[in-house]
PDB file of N, CA, C and O in Angstrom:
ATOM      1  N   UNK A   1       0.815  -1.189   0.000  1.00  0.00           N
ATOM      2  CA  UNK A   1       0.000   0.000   0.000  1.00  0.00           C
ATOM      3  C   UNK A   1       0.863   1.261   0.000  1.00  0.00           C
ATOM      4  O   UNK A   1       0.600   2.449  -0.183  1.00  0.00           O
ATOM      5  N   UNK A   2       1.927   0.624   0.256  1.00  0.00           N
ATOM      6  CA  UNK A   2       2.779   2.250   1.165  1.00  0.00           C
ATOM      7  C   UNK A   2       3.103   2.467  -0.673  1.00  0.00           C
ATOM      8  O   UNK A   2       2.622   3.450  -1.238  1.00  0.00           O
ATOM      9  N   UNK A   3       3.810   1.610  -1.327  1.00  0.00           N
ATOM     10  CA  UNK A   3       4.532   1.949  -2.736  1.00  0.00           C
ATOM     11  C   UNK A   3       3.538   2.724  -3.632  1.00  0.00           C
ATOM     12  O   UNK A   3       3.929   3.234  -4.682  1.00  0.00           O
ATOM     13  N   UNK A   4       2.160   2.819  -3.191  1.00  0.00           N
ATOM     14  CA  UNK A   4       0.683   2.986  -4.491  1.00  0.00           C
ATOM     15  C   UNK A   4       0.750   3.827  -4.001  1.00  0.00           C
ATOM     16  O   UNK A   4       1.284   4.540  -4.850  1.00  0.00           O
ATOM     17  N   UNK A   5       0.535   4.738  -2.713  1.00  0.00           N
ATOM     18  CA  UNK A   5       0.764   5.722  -2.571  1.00  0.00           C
ATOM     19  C   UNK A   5       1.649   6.644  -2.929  1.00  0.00           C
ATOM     20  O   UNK A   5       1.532   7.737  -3.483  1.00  0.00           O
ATOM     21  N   UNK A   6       2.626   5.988  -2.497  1.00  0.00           N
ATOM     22  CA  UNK A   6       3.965   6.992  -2.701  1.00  0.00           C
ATOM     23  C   UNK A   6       3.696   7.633  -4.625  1.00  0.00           C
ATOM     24  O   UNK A   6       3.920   8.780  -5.010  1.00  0.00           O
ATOM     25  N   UNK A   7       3.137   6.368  -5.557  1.00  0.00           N
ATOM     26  CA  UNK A   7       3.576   6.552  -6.735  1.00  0.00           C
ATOM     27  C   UNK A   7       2.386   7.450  -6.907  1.00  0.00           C
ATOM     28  O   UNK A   7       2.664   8.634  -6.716  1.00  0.00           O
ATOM     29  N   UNK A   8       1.193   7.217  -7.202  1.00  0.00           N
ATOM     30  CA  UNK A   8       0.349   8.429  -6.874  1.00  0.00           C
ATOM     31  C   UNK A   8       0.855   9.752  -6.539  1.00  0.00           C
ATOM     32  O   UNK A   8       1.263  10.556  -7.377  1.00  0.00           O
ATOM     33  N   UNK A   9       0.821   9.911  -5.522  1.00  0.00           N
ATOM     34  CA  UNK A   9       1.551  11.291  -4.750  1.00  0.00           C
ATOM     35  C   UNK A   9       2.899  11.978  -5.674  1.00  0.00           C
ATOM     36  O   UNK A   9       3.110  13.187  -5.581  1.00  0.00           O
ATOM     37  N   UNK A  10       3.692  11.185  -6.474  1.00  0.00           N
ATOM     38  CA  UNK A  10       4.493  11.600  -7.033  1.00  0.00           C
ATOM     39  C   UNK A  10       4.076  12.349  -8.074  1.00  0.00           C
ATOM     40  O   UNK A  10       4.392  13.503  -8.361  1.00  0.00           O
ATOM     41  N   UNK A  11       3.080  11.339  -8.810  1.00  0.00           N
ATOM     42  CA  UNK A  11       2.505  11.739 -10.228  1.00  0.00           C
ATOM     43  C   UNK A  11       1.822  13.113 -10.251  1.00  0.00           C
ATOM     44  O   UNK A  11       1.536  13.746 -11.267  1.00  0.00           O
ATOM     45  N   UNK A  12       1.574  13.529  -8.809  1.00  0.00           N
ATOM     46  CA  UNK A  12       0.596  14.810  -8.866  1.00  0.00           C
ATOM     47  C   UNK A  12       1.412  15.956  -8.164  1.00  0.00           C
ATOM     48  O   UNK A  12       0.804  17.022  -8.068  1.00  0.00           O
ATOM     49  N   UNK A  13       2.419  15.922  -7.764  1.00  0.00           N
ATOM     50  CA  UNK A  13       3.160  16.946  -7.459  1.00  0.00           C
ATOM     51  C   UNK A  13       4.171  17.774  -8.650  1.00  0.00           C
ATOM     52  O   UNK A  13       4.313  17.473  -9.835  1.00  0.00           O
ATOM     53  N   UNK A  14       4.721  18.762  -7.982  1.00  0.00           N
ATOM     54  CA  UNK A  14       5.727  19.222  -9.088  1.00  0.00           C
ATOM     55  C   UNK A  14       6.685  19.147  -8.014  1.00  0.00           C
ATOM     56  O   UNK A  14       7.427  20.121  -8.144  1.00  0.00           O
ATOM     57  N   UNK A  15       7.036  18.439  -6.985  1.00  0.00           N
ATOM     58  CA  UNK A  15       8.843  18.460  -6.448  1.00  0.00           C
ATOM     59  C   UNK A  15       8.260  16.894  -5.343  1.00  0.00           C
ATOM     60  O   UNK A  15       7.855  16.654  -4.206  1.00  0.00           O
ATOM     61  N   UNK A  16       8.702  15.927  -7.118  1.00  0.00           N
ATOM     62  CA  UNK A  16       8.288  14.426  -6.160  1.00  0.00           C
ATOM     63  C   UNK A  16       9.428  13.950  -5.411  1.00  0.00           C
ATOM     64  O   UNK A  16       9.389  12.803  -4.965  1.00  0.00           O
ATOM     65  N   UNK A  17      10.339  14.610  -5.234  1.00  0.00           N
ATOM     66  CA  UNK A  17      11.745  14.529  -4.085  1.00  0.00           C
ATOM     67  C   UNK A  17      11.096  14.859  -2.758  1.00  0.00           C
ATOM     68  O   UNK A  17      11.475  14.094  -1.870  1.00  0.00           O
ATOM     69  N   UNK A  18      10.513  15.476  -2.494  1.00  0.00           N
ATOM     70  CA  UNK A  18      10.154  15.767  -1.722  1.00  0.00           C
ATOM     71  C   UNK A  18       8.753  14.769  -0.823  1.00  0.00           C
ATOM     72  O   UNK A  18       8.157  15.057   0.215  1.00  0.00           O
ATOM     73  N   UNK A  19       8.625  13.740  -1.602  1.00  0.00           N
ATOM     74  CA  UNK A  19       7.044  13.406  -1.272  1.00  0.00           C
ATOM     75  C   UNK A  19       7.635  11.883   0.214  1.00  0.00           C
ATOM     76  O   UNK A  19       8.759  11.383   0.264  1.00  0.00           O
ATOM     77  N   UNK A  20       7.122  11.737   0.626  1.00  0.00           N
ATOM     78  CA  UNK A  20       7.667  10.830   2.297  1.00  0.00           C
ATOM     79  C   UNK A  20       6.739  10.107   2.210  1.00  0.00           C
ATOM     80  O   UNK A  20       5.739  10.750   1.895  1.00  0.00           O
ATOM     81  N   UNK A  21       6.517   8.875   2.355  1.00  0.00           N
ATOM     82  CA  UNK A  21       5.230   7.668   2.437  1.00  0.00           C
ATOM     83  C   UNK A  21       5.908   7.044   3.699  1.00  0.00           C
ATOM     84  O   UNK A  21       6.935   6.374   3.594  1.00  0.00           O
ATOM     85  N   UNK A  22       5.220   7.318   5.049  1.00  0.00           N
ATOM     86  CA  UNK A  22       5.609   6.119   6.019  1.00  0.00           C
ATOM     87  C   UNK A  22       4.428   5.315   6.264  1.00  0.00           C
ATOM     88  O   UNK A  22       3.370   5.867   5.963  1.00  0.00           O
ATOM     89  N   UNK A  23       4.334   3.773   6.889  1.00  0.00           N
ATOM     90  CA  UNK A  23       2.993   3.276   7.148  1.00  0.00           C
ATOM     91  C   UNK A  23       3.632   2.669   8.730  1.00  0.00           C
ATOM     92  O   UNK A  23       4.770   2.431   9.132  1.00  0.00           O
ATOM     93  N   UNK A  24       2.356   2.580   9.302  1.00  0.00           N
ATOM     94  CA  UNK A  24       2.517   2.072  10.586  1.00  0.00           C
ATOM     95  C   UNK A  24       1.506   1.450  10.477  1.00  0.00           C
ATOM     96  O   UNK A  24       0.493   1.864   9.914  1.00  0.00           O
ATOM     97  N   UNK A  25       1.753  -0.433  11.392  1.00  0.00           N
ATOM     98  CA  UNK A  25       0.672  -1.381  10.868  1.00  0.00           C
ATOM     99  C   UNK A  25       0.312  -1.380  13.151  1.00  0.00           C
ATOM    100  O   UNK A  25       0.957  -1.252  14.192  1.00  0.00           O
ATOM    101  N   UNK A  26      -0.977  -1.592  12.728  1.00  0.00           N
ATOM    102  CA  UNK A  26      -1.318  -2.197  14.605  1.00  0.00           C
ATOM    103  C   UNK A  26      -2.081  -3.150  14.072  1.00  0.00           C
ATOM    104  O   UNK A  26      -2.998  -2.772  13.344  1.00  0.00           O
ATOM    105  N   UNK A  27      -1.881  -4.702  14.316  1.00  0.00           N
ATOM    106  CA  UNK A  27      -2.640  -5.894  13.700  1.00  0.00           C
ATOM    107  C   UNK A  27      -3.391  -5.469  12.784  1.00  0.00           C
ATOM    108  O   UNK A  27      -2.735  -4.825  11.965  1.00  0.00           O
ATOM    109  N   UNK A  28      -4.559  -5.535  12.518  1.00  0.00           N
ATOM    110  CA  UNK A  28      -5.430  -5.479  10.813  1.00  0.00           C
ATOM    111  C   UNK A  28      -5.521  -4.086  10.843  1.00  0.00           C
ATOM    112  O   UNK A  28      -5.748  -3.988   9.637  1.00  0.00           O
ATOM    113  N   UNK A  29      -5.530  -3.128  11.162  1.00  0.00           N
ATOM    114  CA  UNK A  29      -5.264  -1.470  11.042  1.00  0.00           C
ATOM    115  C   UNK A  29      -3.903  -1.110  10.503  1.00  0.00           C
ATOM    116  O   UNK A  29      -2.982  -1.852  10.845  1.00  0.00           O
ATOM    117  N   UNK A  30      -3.533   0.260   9.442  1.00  0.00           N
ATOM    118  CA  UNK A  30      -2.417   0.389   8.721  1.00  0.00           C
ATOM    119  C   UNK A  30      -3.031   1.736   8.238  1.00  0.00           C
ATOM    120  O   UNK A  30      -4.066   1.956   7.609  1.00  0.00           O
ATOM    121  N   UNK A  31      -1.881   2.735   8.823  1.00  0.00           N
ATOM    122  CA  UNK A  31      -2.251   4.086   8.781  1.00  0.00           C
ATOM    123  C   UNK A  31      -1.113   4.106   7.919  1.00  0.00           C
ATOM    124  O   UNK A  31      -0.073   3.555   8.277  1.00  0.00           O
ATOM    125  N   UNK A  32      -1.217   4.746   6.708  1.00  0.00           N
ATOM    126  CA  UNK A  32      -0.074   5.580   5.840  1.00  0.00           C
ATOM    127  C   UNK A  32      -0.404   7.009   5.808  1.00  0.00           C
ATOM    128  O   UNK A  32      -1.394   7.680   5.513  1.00  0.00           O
ATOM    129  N   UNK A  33       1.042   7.273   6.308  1.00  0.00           N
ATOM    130  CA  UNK A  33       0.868   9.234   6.207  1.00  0.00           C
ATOM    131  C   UNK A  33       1.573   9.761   4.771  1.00  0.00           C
ATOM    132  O   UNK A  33       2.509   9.089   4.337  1.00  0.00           O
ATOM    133  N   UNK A  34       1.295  10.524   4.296  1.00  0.00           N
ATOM    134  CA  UNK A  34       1.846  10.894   3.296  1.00  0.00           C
ATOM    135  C   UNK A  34       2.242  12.572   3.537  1.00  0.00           C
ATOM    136  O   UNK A  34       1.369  13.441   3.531  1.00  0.00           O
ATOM    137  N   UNK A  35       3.730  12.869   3.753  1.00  0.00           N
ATOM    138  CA  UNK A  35       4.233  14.298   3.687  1.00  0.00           C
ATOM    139  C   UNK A  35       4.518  14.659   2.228  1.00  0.00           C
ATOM    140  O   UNK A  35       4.791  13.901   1.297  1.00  0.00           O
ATOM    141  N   UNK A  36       4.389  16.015   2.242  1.00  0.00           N
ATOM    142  CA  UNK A  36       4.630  16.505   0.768  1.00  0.00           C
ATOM    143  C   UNK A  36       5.009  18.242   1.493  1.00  0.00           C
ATOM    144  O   UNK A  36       4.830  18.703   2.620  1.00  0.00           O
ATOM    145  N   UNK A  37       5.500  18.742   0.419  1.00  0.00           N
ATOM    146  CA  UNK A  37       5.953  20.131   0.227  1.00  0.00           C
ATOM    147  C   UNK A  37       4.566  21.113   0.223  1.00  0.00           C
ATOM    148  O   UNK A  37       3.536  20.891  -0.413  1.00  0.00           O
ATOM    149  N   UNK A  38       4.839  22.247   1.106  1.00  0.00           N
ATOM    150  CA  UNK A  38       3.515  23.092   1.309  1.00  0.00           C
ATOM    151  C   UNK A  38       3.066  23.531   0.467  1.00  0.00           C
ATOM    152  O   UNK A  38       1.895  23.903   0.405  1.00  0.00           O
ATOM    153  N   UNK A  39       4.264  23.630  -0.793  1.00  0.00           N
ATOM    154  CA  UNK A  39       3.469  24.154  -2.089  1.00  0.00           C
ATOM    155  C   UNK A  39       2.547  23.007  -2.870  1.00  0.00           C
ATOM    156  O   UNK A  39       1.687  23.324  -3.691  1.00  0.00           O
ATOM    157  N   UNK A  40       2.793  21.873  -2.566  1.00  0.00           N
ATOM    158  CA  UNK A  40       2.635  20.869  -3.267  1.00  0.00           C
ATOM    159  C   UNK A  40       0.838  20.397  -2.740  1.00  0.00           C
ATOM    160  O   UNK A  40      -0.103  19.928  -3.379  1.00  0.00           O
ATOM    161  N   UNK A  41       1.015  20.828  -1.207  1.00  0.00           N
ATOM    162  CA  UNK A  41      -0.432  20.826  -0.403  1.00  0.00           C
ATOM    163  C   UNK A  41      -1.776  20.447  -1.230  1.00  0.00           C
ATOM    164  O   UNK A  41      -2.498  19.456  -1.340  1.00  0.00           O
ATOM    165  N   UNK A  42      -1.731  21.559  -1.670  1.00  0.00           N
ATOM    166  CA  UNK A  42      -3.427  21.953  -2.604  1.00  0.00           C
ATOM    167  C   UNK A  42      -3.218  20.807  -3.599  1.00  0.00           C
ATOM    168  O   UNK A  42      -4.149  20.002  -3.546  1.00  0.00           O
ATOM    169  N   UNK A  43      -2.447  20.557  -4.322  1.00  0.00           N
ATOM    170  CA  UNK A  43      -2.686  19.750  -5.378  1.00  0.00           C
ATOM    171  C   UNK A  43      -2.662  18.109  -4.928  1.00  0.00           C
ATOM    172  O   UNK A  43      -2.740  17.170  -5.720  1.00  0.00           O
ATOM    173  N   UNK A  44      -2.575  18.041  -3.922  1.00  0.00           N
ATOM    174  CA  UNK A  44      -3.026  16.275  -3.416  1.00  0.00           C
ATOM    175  C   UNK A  44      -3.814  16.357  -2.907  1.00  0.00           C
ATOM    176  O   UNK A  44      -4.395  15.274  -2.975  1.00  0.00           O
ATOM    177  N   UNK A  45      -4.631  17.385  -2.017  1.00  0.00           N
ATOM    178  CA  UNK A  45      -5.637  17.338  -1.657  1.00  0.00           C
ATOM    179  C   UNK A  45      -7.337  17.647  -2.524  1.00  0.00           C
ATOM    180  O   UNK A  45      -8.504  17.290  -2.367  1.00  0.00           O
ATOM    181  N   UNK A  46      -6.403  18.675  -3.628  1.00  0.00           N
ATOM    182  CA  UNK A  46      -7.872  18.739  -4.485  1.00  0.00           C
ATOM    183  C   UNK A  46      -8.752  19.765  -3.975  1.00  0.00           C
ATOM    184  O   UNK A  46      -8.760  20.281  -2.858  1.00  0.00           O
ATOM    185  N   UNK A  47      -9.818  20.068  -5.422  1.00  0.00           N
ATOM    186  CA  UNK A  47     -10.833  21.214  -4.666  1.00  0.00           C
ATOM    187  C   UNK A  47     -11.697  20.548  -4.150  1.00  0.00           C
ATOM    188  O   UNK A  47     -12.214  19.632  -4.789  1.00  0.00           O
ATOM    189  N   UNK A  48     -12.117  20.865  -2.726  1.00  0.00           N
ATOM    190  CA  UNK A  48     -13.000  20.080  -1.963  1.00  0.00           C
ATOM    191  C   UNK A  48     -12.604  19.076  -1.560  1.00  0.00           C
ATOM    192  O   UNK A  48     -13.516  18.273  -1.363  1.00  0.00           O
ATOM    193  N   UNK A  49     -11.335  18.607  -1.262  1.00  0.00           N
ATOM    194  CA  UNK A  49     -10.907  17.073  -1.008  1.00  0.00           C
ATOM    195  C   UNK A  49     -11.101  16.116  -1.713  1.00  0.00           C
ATOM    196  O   UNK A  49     -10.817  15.031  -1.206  1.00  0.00           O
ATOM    197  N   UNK A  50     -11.614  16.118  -3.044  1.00  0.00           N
ATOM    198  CA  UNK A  50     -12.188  15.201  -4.276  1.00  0.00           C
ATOM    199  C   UNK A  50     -10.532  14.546  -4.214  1.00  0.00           C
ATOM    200  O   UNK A  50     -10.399  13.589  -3.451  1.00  0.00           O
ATOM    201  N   UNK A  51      -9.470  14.944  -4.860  1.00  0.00           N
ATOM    202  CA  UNK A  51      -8.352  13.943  -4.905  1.00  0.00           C
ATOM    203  C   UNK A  51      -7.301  12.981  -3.870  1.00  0.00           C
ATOM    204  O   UNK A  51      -6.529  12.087  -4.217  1.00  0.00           O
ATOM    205  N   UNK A  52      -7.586  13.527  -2.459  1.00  0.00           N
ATOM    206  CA  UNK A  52      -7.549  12.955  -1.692  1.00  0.00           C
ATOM    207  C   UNK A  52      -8.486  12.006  -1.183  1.00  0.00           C
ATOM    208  O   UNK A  52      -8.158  11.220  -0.293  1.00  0.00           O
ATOM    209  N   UNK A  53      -9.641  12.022  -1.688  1.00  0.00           N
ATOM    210  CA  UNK A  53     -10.658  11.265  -1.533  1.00  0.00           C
ATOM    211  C   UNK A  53     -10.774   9.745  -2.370  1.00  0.00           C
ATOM    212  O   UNK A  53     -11.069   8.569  -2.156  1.00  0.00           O
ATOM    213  N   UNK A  54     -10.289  10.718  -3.551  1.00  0.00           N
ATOM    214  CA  UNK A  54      -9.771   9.644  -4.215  1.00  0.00           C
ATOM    215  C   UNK A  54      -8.629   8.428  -4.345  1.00  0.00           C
ATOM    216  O   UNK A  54      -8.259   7.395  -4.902  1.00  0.00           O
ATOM    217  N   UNK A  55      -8.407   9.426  -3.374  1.00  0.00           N
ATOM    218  CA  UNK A  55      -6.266   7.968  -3.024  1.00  0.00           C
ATOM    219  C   UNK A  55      -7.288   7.293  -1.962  1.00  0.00           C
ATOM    220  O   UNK A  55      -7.642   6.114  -1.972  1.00  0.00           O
ATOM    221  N   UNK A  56      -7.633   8.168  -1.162  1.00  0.00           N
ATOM    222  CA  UNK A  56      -8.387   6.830  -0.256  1.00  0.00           C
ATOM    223  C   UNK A  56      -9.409   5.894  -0.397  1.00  0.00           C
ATOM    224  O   UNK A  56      -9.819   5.107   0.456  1.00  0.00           O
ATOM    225  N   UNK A  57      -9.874   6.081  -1.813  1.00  0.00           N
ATOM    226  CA  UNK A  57     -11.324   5.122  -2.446  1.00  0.00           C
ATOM    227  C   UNK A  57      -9.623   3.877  -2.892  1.00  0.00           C
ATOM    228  O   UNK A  57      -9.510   2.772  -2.362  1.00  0.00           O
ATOM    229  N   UNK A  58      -8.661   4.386  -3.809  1.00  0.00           N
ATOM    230  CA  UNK A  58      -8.197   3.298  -4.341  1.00  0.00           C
ATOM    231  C   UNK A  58      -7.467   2.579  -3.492  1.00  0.00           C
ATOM    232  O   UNK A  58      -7.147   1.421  -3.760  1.00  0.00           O
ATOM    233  N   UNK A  59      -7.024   3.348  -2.057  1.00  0.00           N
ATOM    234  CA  UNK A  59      -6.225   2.316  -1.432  1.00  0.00           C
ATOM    235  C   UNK A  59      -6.840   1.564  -0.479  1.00  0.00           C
ATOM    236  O   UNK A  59      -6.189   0.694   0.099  1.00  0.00           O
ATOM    237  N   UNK A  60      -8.310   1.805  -0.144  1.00  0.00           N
ATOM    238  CA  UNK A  60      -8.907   0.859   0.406  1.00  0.00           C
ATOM    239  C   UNK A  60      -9.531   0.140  -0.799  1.00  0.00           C
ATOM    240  O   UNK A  60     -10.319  -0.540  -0.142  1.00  0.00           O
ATOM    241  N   UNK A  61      -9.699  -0.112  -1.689  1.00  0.00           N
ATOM    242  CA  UNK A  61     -10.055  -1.083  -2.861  1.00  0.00           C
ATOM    243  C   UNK A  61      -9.180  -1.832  -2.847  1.00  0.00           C
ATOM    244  O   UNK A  61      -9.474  -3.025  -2.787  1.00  0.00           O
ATOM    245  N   UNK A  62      -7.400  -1.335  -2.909  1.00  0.00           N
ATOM    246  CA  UNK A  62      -6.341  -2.452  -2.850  1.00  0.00           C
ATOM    247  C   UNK A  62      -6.341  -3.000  -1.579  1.00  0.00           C
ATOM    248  O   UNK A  62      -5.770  -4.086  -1.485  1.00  0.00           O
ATOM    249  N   UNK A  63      -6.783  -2.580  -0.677  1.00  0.00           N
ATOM    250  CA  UNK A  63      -6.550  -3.437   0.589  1.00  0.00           C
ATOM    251  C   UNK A  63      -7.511  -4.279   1.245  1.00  0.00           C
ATOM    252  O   UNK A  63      -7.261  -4.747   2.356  1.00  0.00           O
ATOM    253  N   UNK A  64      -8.761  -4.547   0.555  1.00  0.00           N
ATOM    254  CA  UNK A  64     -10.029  -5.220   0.536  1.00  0.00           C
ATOM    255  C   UNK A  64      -9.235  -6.674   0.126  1.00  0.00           C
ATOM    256  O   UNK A  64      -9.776  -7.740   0.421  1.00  0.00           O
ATOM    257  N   UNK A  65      -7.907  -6.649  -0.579  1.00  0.00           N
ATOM    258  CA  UNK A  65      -7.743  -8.438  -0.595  1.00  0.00           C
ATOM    259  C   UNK A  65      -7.260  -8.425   0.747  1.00  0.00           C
ATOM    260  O   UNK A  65      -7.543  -9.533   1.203  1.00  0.00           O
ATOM    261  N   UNK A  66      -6.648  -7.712   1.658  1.00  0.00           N
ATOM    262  CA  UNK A  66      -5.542  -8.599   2.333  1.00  0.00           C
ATOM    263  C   UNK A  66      -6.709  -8.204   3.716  1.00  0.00           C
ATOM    264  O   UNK A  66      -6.130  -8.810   4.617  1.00  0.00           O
ATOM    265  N   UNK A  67      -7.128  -7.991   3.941  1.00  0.00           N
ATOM    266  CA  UNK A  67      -8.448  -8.101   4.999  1.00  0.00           C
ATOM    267  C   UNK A  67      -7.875  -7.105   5.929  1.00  0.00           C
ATOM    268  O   UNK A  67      -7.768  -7.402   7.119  1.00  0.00           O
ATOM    269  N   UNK A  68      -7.478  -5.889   5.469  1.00  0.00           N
ATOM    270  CA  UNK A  68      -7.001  -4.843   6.412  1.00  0.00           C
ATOM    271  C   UNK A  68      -7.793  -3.567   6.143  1.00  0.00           C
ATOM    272  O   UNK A  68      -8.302  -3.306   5.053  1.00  0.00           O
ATOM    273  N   UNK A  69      -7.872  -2.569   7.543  1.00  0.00           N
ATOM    274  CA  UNK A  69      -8.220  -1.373   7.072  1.00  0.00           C
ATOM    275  C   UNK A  69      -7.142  -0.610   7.126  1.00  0.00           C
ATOM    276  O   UNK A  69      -6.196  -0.700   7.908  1.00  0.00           O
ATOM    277  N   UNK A  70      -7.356   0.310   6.084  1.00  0.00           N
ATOM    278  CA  UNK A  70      -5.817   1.132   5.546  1.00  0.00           C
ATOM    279  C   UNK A  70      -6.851   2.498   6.166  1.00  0.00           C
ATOM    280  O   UNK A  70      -8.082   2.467   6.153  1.00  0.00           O
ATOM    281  N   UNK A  71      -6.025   3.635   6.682  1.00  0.00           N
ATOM    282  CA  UNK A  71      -6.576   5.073   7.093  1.00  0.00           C
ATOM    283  C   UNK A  71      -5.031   5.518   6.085  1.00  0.00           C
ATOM    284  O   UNK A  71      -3.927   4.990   6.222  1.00  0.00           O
ATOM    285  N   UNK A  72      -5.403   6.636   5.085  1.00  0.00           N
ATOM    286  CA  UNK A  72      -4.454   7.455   4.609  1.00  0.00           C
ATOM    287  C   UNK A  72      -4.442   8.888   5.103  1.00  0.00           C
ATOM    288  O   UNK A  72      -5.480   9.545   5.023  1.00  0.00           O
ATOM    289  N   UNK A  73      -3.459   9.357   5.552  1.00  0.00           N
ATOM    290  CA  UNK A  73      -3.231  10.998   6.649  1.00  0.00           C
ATOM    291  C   UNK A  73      -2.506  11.562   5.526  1.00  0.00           C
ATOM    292  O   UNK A  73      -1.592  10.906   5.025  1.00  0.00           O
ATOM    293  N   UNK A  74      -2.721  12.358   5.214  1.00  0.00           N
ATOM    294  CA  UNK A  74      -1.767  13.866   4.841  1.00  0.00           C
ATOM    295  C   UNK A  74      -1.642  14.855   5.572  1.00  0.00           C
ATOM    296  O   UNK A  74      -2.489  15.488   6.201  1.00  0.00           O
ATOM    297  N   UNK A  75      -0.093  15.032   5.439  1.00  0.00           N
ATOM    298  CA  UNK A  75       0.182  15.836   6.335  1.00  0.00           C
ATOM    299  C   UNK A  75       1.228  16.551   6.180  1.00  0.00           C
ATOM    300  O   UNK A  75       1.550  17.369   7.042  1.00  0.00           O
TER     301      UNK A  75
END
């Protein structure tokens, strides 16, 4: 989950050096935070949260096989 993120997050920034994917697992729970550059902010989050909404529709779709809930943080 952590790599789909990260690659996502890259694709939509303009300084993907900058983009940090850590995940922390507690048994079937798995929070990935995703840091990015303040300029970079607005454009992963989207107008209205629509594209952040959207990383979190696909990464809980990928994580529906392995019987986990994924929470994605930006931050």
């Amino acid at each position: 989950m952590k790599e789909l993120v990260e690659v996502i997050a890259k694709a939509l920034v303009d300084n993907p050096d900058e983009v940090v994917v850590t995940q922390k697992e507690d048994g079937k729970n798995v929070i990935i935070e995703l840091h990015v550059a303040a300029a970079d902010m607005g454009k992963v989050i989207g107008k209205q949260g629509r594209i952040a909404k959207a990383i979190r529709s696909v990464v809980k779709a990928a994580s529906s096989k392995d019987n986990k809930r994924v929470d994605v943080e930006i931050i």
